[in-house]
GUROMAR-793778 format. One record per residue: residue in one letter; x, y, z of N, C-alpha, C, O in turn. Coordinates in steps of 0.001 Angstrom, whole numbers, padded with zeros to 6 digits, always signed. Layout:
BEGIN
AXYZXYZXYZXYZ...
REM end
This chain:
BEGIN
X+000845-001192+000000+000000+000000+000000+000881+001243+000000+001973+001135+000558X+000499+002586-000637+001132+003732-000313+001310+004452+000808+000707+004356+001877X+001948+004988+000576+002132+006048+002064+000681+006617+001724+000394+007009+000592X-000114+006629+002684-001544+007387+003247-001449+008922+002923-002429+009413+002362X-000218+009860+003255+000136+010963+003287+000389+011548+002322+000232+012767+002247X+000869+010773+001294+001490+010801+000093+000242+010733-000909-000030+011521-001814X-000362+009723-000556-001351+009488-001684-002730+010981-001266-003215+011768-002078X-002943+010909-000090-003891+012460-000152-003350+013473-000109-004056+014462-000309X-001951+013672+000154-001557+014735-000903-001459+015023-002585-001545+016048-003262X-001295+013982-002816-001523+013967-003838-003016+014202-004859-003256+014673-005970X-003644+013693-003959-005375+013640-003963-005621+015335-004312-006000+015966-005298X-005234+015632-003092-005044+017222-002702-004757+017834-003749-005802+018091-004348X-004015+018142-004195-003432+018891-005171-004603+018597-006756-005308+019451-007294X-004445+017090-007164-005231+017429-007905-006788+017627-008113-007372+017756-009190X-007314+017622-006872-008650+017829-006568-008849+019664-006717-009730+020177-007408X-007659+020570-005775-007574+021672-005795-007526+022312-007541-008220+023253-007927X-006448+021464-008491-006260+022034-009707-007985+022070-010267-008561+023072-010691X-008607+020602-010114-009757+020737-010884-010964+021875-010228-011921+022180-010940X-010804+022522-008663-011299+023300-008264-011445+024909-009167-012447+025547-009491X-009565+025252-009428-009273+026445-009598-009686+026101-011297-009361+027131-011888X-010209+025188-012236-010098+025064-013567-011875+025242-013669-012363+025934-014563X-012645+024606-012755-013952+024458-013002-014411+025053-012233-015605+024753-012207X-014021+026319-010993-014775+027019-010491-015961+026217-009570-016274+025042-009760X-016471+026978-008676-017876+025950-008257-019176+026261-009027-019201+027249-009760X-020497+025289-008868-020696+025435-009425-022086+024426-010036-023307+024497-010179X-021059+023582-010239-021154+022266-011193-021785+021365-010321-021311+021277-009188X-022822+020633-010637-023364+018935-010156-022151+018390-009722-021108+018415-010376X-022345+017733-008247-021505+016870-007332-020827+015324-008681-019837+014614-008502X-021452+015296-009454-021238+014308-010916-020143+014871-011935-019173+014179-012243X-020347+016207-012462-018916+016479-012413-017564+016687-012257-016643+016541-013062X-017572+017018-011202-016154+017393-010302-016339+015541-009537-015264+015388-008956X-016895+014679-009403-016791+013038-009538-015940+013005-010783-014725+013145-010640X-016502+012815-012121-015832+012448-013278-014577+013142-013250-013558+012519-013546X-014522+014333-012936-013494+015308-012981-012053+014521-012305-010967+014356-012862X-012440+014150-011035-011154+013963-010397-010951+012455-010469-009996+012018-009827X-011823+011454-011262-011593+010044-011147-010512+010222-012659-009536+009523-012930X-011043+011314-013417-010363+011488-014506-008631+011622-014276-007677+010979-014713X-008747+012605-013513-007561+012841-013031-006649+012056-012405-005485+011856-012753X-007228+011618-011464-006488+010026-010414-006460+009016-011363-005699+008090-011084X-006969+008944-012227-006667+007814-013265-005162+008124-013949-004205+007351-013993X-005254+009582-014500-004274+009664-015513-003126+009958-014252-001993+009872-014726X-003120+010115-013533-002033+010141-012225-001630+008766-012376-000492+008753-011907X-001969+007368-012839-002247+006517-012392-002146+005821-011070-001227+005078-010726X-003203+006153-010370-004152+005741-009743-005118+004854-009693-005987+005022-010549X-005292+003780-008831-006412+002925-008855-007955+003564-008021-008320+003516-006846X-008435+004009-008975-009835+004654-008387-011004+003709-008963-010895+003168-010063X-012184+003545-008095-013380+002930-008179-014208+004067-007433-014128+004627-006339X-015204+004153-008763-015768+005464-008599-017559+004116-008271-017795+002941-008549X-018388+005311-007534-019391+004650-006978-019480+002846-006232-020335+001964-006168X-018165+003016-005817-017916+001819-005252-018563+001206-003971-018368+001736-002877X-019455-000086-004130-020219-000791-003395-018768-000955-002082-017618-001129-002486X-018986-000893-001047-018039-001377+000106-019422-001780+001394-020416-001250+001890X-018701-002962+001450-019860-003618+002612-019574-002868+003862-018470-002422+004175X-020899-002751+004687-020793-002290+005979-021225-003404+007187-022296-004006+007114X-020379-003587+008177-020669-004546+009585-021098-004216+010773-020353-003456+011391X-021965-004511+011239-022049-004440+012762-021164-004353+013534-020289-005202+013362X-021062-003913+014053-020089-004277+015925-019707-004915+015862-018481-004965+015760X-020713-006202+015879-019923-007591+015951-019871-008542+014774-019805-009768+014871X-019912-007759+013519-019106-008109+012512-019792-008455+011503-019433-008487+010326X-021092-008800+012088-022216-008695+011194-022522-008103+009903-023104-007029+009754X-021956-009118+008668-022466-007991+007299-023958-007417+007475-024821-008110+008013X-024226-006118+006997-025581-005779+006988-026033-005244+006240-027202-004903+006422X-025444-004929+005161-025677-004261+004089-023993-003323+003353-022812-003411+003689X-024745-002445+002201-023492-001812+001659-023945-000171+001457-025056+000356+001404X-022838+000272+001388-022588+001633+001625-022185+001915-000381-021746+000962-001024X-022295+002538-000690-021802+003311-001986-020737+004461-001582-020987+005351-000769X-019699+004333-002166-018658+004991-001593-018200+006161-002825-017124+005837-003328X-018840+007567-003470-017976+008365-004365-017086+007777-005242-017192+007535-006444X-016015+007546-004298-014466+007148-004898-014128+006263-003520-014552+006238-002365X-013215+005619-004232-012392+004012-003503-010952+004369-004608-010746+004297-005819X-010223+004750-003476-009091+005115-004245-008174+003626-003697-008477+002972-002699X-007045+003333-004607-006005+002717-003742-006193+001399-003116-005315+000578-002852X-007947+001275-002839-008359+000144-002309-008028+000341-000958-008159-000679-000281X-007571+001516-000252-007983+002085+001414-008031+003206+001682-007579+003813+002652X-008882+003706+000373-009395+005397+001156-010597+006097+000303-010428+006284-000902X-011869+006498+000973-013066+006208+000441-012596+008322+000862-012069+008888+001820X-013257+008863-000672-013677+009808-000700-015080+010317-000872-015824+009837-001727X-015431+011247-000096-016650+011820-000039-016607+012940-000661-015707+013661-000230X-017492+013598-001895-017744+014742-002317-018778+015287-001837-019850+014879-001390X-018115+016652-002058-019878+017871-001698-019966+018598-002873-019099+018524-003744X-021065+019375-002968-021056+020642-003664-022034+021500-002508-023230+021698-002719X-021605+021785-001753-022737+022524-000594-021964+024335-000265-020883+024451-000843X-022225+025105+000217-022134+026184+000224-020850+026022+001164-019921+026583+000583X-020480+025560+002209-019375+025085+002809-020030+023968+003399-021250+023811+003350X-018824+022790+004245-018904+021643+004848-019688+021803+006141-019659+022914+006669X-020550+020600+006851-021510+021409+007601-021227+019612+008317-020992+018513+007816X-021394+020087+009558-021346+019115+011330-021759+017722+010576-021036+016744+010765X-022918+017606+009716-023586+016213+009328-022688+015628+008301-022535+014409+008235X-022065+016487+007464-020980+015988+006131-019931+015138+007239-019661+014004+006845X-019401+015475+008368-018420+015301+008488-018919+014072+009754-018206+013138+010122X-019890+014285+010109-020390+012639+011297-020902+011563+009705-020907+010342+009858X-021295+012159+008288-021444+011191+007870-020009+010339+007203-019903+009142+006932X-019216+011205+007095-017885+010272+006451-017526+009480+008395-018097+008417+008637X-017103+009773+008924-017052+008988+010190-017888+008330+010296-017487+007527+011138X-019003+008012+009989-020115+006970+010176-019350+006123+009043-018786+005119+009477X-019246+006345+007764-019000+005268+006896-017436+004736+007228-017183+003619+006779X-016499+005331+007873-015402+005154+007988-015845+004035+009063-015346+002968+008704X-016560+003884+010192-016130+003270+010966-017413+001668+010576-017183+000491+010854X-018257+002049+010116-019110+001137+009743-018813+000438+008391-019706-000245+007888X-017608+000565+007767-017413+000148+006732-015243-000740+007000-014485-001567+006493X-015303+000032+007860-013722-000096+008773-013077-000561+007569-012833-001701+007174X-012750+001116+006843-011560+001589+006533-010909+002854+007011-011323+004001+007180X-009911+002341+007149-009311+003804+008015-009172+005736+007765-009356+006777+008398X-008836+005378+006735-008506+006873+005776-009844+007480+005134-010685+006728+004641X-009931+008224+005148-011254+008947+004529-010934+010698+004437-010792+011482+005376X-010869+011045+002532-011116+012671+002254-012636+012825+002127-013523+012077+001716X-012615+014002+002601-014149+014778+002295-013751+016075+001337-012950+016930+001715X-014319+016102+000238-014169+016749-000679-014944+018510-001239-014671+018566-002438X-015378+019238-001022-016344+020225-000908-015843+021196-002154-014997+022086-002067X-016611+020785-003382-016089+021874-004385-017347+022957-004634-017368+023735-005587X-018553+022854-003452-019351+023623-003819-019264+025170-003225-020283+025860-003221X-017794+025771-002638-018072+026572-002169-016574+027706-003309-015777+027172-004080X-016635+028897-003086-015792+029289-003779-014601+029156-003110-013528+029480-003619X-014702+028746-002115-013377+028574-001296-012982+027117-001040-013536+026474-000148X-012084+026624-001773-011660+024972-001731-011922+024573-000569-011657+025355+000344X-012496+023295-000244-012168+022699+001254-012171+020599+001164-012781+019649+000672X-011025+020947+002028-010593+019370+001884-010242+018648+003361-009078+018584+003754X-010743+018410+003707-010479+017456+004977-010538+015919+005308-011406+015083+005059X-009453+015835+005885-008700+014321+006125-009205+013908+007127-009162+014723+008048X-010015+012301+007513-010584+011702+008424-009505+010138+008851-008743+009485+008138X-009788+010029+009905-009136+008706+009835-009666+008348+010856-010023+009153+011717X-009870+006652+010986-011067+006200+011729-009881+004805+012260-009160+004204+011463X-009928+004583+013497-009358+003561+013914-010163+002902+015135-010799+003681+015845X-010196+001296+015495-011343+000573+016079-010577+000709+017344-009396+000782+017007X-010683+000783+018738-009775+001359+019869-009629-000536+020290-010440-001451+020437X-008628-000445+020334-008021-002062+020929-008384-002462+022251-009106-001753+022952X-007780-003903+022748-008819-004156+023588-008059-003757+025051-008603-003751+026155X-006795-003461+024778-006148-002685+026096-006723-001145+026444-006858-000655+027566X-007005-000562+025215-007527+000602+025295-009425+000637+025712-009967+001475+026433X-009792+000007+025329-011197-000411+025998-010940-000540+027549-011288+000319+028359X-010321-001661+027853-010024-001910+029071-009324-000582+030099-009438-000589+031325X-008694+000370+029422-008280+001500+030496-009493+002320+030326-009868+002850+031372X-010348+002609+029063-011397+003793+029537-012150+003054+030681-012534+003607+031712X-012325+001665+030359-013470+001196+030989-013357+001213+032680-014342+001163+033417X-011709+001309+033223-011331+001756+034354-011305+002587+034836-011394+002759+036051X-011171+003358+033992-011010+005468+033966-013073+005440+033968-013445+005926+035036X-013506+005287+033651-014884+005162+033829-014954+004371+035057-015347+005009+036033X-014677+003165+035246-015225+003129+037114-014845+003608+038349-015367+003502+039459X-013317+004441+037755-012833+005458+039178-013999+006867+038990-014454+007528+039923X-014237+007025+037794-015212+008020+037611-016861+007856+038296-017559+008792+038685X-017116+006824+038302-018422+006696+039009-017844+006132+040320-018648+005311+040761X-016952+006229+040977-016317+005737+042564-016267+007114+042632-017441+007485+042644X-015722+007824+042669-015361+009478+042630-017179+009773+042619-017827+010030+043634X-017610+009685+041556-019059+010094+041767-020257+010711+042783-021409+010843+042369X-019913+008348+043777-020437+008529+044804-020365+008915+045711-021307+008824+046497
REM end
């Protein structure tokens, strides 16, 4: 796999060029074609409207998510065209990040005149780390009483 950093910078840049070339504007379907166009001729492995299954908790397939772009085969981009990025854009890429458990996730927003690009990353907390909140939570309700 690539460096993570490397590859959404890269993302970055040419997501920004097709920003400053096509202005905003345009159907969330354009600036799609636009940048799969692009990550292609980068060559890039992009899967545009890509089915990615989503699991339960406990692992449970339950259905599938449609993912924008599936770059790389570990990093699901989300596009906007919205006036700027708003609280629900950004709990919904974290919802698919963690219900779909892939780690990396861009959110894309070419609907505003001002570029915006933000990097998500979603990781499942291990079972040592469960185990200290879950302690730090019962000195917290001892302290409580």
């Amino acid at each position: 796999m690539r460096d993570i950093k490397v590859l959404c910078d890269q993302i970055r840049q040419i997501a920004f060029a097709i920003h400053v070339y096509h202005g905003h504007g345009h159907l969330e379907k354009v600036y799609e074609n636009a940048l799969v166009h692009r990550l292609r001729k980068a060559g890039l492995d992009v899967s545009q409207q890509h089915p990615i299954q989503v699991y339960d908790e406990d692992g449970t397939l339950i259905g599938d998510h449609i993912a924008d772009l599936f770059v790389e085969s570990c990093l699901i981009i989300e596009l906007k065209t919205a006036k700027k990025l708003a609280d629900e854009h950004v709990a919904q890429i974290l919802g698919y990040l963690k219900s779909v458990r892939i780690e990396h996730g861009l959110l894309i927003n070419f609907g505003s005149y001002k570029f915006e690009i933000r990097k998500y990353e979603w990781s499942e907390p291990t079972k040592k780390h469960k185990a200290i909140k879950n302690a730090e939570n019962a000195e917290n309700v001892g302290l409580s009483s």
